[in-house]
C-alpha positions as CSV (number, residue, x, y, z in Angstrom):
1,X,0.0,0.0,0.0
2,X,0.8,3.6,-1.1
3,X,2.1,5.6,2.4
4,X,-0.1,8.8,1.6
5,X,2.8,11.0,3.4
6,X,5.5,12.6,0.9
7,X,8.8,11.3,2.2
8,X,11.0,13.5,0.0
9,X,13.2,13.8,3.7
10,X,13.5,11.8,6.6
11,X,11.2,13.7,9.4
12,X,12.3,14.5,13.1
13,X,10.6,14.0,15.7
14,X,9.8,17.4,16.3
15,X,7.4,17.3,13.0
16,X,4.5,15.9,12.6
17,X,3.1,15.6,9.0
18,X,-0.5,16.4,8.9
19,X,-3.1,14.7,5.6
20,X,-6.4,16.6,4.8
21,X,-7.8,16.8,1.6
22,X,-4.4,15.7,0.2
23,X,-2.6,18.6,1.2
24,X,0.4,17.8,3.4
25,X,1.9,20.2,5.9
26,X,4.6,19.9,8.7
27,X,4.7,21.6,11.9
28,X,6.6,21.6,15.3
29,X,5.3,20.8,18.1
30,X,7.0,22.6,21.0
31,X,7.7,21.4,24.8
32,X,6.2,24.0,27.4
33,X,4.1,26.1,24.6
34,X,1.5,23.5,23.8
35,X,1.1,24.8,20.3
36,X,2.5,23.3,16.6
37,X,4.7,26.0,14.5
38,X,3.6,25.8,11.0
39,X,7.3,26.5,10.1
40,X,10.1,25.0,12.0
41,X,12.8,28.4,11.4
42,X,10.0,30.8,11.9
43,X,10.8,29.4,16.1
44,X,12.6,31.8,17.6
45,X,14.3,29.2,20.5
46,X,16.6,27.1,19.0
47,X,17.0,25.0,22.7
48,X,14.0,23.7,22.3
49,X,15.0,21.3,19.6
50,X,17.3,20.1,22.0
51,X,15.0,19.2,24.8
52,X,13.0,17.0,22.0
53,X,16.1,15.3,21.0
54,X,16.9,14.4,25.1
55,X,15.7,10.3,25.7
56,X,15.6,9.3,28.9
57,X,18.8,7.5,28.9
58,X,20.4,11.2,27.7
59,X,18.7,12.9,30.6
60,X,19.9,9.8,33.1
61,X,23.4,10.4,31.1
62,X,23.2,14.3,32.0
63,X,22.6,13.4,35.5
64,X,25.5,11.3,35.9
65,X,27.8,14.0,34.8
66,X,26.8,16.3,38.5
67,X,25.1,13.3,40.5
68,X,26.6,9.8,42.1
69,X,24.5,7.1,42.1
70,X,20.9,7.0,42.7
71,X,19.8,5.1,39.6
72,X,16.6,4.6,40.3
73,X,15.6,8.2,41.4
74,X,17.4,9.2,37.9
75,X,15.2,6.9,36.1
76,X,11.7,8.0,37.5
77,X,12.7,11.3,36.6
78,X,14.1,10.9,33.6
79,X,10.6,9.2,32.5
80,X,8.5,12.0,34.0
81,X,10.3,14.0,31.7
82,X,9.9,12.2,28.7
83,X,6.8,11.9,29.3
84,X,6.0,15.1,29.3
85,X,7.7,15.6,26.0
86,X,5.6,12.8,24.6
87,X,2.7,14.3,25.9
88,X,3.0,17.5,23.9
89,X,3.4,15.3,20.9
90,X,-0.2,13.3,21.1
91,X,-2.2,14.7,18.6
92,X,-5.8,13.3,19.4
93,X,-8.4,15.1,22.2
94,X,-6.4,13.2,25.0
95,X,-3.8,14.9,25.5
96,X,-5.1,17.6,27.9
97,X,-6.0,14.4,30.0
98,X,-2.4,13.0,30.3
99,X,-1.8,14.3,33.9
100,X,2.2,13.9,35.4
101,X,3.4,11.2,38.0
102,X,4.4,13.2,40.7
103,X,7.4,11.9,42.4
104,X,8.1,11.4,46.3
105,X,11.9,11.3,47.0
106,X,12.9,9.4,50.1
107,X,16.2,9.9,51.7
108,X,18.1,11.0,54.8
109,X,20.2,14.9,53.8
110,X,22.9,15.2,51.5
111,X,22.1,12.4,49.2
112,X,21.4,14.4,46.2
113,X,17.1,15.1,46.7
114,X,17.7,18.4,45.9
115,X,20.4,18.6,43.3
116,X,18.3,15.8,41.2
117,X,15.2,17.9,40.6
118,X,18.0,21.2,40.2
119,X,19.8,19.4,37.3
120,X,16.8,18.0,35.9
121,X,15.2,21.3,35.7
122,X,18.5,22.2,33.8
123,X,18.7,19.3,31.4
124,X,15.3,20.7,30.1
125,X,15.8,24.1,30.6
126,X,12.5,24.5,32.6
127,X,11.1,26.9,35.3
128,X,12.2,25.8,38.4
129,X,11.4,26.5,42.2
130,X,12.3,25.4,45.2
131,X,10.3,25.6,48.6
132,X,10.4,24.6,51.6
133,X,7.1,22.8,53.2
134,X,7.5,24.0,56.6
135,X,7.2,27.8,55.6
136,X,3.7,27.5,54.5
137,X,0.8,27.8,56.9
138,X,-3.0,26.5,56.6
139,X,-5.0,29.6,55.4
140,X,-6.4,31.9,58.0
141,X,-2.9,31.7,59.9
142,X,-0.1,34.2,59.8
143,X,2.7,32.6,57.1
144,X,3.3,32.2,53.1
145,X,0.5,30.4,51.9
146,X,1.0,27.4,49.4
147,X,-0.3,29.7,46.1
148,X,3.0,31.5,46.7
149,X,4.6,28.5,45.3
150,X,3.1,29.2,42.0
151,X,3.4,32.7,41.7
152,X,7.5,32.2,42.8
153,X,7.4,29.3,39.4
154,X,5.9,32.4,37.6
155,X,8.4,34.4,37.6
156,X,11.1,32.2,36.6
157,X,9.1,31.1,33.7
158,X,8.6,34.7,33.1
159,X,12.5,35.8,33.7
160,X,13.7,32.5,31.1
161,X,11.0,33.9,28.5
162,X,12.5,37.0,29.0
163,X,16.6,36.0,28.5
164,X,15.4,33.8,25.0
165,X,13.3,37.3,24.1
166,X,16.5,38.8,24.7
167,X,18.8,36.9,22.3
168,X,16.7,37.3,19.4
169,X,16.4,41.7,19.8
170,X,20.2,41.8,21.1
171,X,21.8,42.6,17.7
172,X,19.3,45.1,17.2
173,X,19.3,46.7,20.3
174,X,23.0,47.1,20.6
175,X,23.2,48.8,17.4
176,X,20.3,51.4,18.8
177,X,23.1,51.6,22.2
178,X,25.9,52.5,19.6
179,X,24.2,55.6,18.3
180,X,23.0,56.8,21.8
181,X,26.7,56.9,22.6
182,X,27.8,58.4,19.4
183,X,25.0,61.1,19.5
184,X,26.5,61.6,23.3
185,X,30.1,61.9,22.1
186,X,29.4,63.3,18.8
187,X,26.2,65.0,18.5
188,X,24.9,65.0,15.2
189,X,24.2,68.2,13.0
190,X,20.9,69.0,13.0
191,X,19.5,70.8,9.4
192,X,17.8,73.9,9.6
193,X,14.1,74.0,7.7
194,X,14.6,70.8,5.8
195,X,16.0,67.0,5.8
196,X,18.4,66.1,3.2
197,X,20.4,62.7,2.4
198,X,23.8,62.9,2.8
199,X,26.4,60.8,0.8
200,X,28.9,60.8,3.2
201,X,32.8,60.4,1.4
202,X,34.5,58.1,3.0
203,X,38.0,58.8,1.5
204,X,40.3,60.4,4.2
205,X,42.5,62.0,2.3
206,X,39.5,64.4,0.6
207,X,38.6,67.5,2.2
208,X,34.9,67.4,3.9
209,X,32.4,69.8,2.3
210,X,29.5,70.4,5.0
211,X,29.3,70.5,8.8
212,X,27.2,67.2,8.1
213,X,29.8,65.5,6.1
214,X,32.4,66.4,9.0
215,X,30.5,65.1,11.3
216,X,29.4,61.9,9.7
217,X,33.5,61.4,9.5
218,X,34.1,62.0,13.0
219,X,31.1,59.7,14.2
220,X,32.5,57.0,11.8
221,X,36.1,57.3,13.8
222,X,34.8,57.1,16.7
223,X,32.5,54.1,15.7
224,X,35.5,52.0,15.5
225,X,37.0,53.1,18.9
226,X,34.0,52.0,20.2
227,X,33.8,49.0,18.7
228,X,37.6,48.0,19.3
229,X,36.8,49.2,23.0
230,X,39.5,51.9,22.9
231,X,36.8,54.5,24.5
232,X,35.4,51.5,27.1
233,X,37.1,53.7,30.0
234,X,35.8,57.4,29.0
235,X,33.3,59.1,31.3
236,X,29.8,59.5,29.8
237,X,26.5,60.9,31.2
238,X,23.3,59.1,30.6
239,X,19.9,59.5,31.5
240,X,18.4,56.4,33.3
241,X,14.6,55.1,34.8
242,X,14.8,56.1,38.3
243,X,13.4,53.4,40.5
244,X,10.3,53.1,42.3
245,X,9.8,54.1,45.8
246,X,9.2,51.4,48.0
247,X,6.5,50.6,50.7
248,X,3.7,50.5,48.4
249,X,3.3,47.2,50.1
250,X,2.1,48.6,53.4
251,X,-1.1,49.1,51.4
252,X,-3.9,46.6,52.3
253,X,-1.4,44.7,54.9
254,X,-3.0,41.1,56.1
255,X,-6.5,42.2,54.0
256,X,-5.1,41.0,50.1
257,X,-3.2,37.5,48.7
258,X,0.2,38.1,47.2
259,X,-0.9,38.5,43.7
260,X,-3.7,41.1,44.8
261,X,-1.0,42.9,46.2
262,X,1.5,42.7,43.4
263,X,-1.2,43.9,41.0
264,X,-2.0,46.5,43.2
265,X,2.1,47.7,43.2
266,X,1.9,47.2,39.4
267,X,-1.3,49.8,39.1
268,X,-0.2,52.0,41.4
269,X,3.7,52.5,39.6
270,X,2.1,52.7,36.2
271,X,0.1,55.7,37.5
272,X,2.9,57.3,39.1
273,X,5.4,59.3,37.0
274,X,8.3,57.9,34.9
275,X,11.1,59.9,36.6
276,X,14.8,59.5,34.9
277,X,17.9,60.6,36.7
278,X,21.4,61.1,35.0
279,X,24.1,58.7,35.9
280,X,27.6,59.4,35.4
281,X,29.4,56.1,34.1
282,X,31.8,54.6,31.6
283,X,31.0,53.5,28.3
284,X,31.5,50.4,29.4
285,X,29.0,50.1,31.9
286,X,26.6,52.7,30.4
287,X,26.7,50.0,27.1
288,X,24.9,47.2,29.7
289,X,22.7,50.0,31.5
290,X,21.5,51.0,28.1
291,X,21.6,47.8,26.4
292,X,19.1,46.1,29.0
293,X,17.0,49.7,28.5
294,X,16.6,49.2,24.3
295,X,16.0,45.3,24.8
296,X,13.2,45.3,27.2
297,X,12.0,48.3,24.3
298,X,11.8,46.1,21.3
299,X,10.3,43.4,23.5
300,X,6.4,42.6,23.8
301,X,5.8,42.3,27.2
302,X,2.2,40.9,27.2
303,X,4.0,38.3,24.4
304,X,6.3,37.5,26.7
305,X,3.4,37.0,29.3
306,X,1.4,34.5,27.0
307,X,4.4,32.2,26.5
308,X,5.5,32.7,29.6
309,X,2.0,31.5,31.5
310,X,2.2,28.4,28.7
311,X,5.7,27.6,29.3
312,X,5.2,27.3,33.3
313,X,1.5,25.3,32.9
314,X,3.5,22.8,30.4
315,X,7.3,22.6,31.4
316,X,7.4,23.9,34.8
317,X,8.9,21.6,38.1
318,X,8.2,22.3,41.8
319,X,10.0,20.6,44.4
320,X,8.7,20.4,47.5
321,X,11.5,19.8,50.0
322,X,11.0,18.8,53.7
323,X,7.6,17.8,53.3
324,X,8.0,14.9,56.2
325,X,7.7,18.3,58.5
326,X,4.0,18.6,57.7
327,X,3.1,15.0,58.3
328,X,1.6,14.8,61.6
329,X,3.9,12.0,64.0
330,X,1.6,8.5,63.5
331,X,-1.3,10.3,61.8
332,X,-2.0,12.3,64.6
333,X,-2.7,15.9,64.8
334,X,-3.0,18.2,67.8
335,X,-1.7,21.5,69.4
336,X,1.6,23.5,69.0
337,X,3.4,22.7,65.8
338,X,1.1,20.5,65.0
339,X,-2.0,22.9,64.5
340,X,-1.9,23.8,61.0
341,X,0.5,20.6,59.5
342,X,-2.9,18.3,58.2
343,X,-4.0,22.0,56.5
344,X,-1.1,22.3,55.0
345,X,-1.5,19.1,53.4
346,X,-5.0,20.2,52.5
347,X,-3.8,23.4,51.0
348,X,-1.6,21.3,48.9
349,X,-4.0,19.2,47.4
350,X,-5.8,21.4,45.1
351,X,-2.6,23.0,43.8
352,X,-0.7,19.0,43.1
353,X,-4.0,17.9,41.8
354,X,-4.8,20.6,39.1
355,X,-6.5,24.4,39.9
356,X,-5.8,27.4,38.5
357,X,-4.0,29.9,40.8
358,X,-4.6,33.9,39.9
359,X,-0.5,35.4,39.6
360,X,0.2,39.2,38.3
361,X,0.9,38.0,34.9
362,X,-2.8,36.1,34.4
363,X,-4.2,33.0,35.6
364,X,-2.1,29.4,35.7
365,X,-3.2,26.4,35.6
366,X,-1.1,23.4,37.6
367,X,-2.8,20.5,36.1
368,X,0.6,19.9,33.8
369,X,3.4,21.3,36.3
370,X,5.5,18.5,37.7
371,X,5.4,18.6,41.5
372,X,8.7,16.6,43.0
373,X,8.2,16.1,46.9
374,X,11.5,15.0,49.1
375,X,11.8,14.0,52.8
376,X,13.9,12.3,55.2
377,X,11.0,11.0,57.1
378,X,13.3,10.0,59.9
379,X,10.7,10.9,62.5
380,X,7.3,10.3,60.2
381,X,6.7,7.8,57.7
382,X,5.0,8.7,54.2
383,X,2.1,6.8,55.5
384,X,1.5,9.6,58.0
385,X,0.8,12.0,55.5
386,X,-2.9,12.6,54.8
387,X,-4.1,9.3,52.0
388,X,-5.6,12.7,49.8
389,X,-1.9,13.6,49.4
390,X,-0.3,10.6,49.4
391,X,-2.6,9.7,46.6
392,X,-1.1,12.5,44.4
393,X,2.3,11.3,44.7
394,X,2.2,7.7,43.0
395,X,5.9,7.2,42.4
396,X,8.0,6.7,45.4
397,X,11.5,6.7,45.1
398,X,14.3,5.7,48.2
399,X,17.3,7.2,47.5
400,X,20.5,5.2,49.8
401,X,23.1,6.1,51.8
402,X,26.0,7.1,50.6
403,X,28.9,4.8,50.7
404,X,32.7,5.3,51.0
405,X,33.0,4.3,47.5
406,X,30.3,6.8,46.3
407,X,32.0,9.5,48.1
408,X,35.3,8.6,46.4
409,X,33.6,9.0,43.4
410,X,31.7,12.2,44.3
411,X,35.4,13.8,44.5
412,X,36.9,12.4,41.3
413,X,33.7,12.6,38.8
414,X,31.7,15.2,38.9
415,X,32.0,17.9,36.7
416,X,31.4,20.3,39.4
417,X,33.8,18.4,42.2
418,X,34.5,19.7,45.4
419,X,38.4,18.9,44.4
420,X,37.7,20.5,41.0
421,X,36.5,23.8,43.2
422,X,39.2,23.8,45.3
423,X,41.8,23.3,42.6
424,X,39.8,26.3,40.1
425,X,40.2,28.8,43.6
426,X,43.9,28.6,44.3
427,X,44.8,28.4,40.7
428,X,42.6,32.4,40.6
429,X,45.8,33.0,42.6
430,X,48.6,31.2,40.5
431,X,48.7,28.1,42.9
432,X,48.6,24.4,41.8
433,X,46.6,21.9,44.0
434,X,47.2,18.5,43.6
435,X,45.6,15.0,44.9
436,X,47.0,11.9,45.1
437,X,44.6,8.7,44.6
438,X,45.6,8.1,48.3
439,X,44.4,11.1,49.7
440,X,41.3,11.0,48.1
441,X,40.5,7.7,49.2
442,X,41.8,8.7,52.9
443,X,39.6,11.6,52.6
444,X,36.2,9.4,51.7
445,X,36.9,7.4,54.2
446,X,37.5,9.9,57.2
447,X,34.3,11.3,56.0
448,X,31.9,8.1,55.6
449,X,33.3,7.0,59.2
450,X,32.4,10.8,60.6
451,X,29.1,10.5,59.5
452,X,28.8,6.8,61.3
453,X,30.0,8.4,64.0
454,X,28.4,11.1,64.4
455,X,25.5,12.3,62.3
456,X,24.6,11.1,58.5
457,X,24.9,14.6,56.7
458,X,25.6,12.7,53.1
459,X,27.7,14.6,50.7
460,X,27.6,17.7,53.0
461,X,30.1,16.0,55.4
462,X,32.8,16.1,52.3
463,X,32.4,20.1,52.9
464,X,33.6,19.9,56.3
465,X,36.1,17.4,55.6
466,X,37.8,19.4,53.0
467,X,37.1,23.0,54.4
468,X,39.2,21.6,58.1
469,X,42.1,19.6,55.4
470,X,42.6,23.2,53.4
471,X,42.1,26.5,55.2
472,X,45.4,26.8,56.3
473,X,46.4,26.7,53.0
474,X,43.8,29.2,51.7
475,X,44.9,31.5,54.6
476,X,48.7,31.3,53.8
477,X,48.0,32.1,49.8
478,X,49.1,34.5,48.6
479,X,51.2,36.1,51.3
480,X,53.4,33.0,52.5
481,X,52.8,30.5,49.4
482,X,54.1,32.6,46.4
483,X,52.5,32.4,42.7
484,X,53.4,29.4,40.8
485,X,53.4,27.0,43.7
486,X,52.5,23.6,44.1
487,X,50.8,22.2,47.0
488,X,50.5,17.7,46.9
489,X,48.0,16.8,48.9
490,X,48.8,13.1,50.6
491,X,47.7,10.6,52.2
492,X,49.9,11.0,54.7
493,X,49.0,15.0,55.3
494,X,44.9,13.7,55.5
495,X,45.9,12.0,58.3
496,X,47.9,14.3,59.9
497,X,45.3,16.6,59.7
498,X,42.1,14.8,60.4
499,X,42.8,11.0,61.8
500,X,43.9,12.5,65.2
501,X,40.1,13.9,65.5
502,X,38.7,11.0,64.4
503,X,40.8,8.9,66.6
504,X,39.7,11.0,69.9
505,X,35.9,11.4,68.8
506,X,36.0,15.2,69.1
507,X,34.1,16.0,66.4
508,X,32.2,18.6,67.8
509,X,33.3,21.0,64.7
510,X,32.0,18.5,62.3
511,X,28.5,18.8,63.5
512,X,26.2,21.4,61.8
């Protein structure tokens, strides 16, 4: 049988060909807008063809490259993702109906909760926020209530809409920012009565005719100063927005939500005045002042609103750290702390489940926004959390304990390492840090048995550890240890340094 579909060209995956009638056409369908492109170039966010290309065993590769171990919490989020990639994708009526699996993280501190829902957020270059559980309070009392969570993903969507609006104007914009500097340095010559073109001669050796021709030379010489940066240091004055007084926010105090507030703050600026102020700075830094100033010009705001709302409802994460605080100890409730931690939990349902939450940029639904939960349920169980919630957080993940090996690992293989920090500081001051396999192994060690001994802090102990084996160094650079030094770390220098307070169990500094 015939395929009905022309394939003059192998199609991605971000296309989908469409038949009607015989007439074929191929569009994009793009992750966090909801929406097919008729024409793939006329998409103005190249990163996005990226994030289509990303399967999950990319993402999981990603991961590996800041995170040690923890396969299977890499997995389940590494599906949730994809999954919401192939979601976007479905073409029939069901897509609107293919909710997220919300994930519940379940590990003591330091075993990489956090930085898992961070670098996944990354990997698809997604709105992100972080809160904490125990700052929100049941409605009625005095605290952040759980709305705020949304209108905090908000403006991150908003602020990333913003930075990709940016790229595409920059080029024009910083043209605009060249002539507001040359009409500063070199004012042009205004006609008198009429406009007239002017062929400006660029031959130097010819003698100018005009004012306007003279002028149009000088401006071109100083063009290419500016542009080789041999004026970056010259004083210039500039006129600039003045900002907006504050306490605004005094208005209304306890009798509005946030975004009633913010909207009122919003109203009340536009009605006020635009005041400008001169600044005095160098070219240099008046380019970035005034560069920011043209950009946010050529850019739609209420554009940047739509796809910023659609981007957030379709591509945006919230984790919810340190929700074991809000589960009452054996499903019981009662006084003190306890008084508004099942309310909480009710507060939370509507916004996990799906509700649309009223923000100063319009309305957002949370029916698509991936919600990531994390605990160390040391004290409570995940069973003491209301069944509502626990219902709205099907996949449950236990991340382990970190092992001596892992934290060997964790300083060799990262691409952020805590050796790799260390190393990038002192070599800002022209000094060479070295480690020896030994002394990395010595140091994983020390740590994994101070956290036995003591308190289980996970990766964090490796901080400590490090922090304790180095400052002396760091306080002797640069005034004792010259530039171009080398410093060897050892084994036998880790134990100098460290076994003794392991050996006599003071590890009172350890403890945070």
């Amino acid at each position: 049988m015939a395929d009905p579909v022309p394939r003059s060209r192998k199609l991605s995956r971000m296309e989908v060909v469409l038949s009607s009638n015989c007439h074929c056409s191929t569009q994009t369908i793009i992750p966090g807008f909801g929406r097919a492109i008729p024409n793939r170039r006329s998409f103005n966010y190249p990163i996005m063809d990226q994030i289509l290309a990303l399967t999950p065993r990319q993402i999981v590769a990603e991961l590996d490259k800041y995170i040690i171990g923890q396969n299977d919490a890499k997995r389940n989020v590494a599906i949730a993702l994809r999954n919401r990639i192939r979601r976007l994708m479905v073409k029939s009526d069901i897509q609107k109906d293919i909710v997220p699996n919300n994930i519940l993280m379940i590990g003591s501190t330091g075993v990489g909760k956090t930085e898992i829902a961070r670098r996944l957020a990354k990997v698809a270059q997604a709105p992100f926020t972080k809160v904490e559980a125990s700052k929100f309070t049941e409605v009625g009392y005095v605290g952040r209530d759980v709305e705020s969570m949304v209108r905090d993903l908000m403006e991150q969507s908003v602020s990333l809409v913003r930075e990709m609006k940016n790229e595409t104007v920059k080029a024009k914009a910083a043209e605009s920012v060249e002539e507001i500097i040359l009409d500063i340095l070199i004012p042009p010559v205004k006609s008198a009565g009429f406009t007239r073109s002017i062929s400006v001669n660029t031959d130097t050796d010819s003698e100018p005719g005009t004012d306007c021709e003279l002028n149009e030379r000088t401006r071109e010489r100083f063009r290419d100063k500016l542009r080789n940066g041999e004026l970056d240091d010259r004083k210039i004055e500039i006129n600039v927005k003045a900002s907006s007084p504050m306490g605004i926010g005094m208005i209304g105090n306890g009798m509005m939500d946030d975004a009633s507030m913010a909207g009122l703050q919003d109203m009340i600026s536009g009605m006020m005045p635009k005041k400008v102020k001169k600044r005095k700075l160098s070219i240099s830094e008046a380019r970035k002042v005034l560069l920011e100033d043209e950009m946010s010009k050529l850019i739609d705001f209420d554009e940047v609103k739509e796809e910023a709302i659609k981007l957030a409802e379709n591509n945006g994460i919230i984790f919810i750290d340190e929700i074991d605080k809000i589960a009452s100890k054996s499903g019981k409730g009662g006084g003190g702390p306890d008084v508004s931690r099942e309310g909480v939990q009710r507060d939370l349902l509507p916004i996990v489940e799906g509700s649309a939450v009223n923000t100063k940029y319009g309305v957002v639904n949370t029916d698509h926004i991936l919600f990531i939960a994390a605990g160390a349920f040391h004290v409570a169980k995940p069973s003491d959390l209301i069944p509502e919630l626990q219902g709205r957080f099907p996949i449950r993940v236990e991340l382990q304990s970190l092992t001596q090996e892992d934290f060997s690992r964790i300083l060799r293989e990262p691409k952020n390492a805590l050796t790799k920090q260390y190393q990038a500081l002192f070599e800002a001051e022209e000094v060479y840090l070295d480690f020896t396999d030994d002394a990395i192994e010595e140091i994983a060690r020390l740590a994994f048995l101070i956290n036995q001994e003591v308190e289980n802090i996970g990766a964090r102990r490796l901080h400590t550890v490090m922090s304790h084996l180095l400052n002396d160094y760091l306080f002797e650079v640069p005034d004792v240890i010259q530039a171009n030094s080398k410093i060897m770390v050892t084994k036998q220098m880790v134990e100098d340094r460290l076994s003794t307070l392991v050996k006599n169990r003071d590890l009172s500094q350890y403890i945070l």
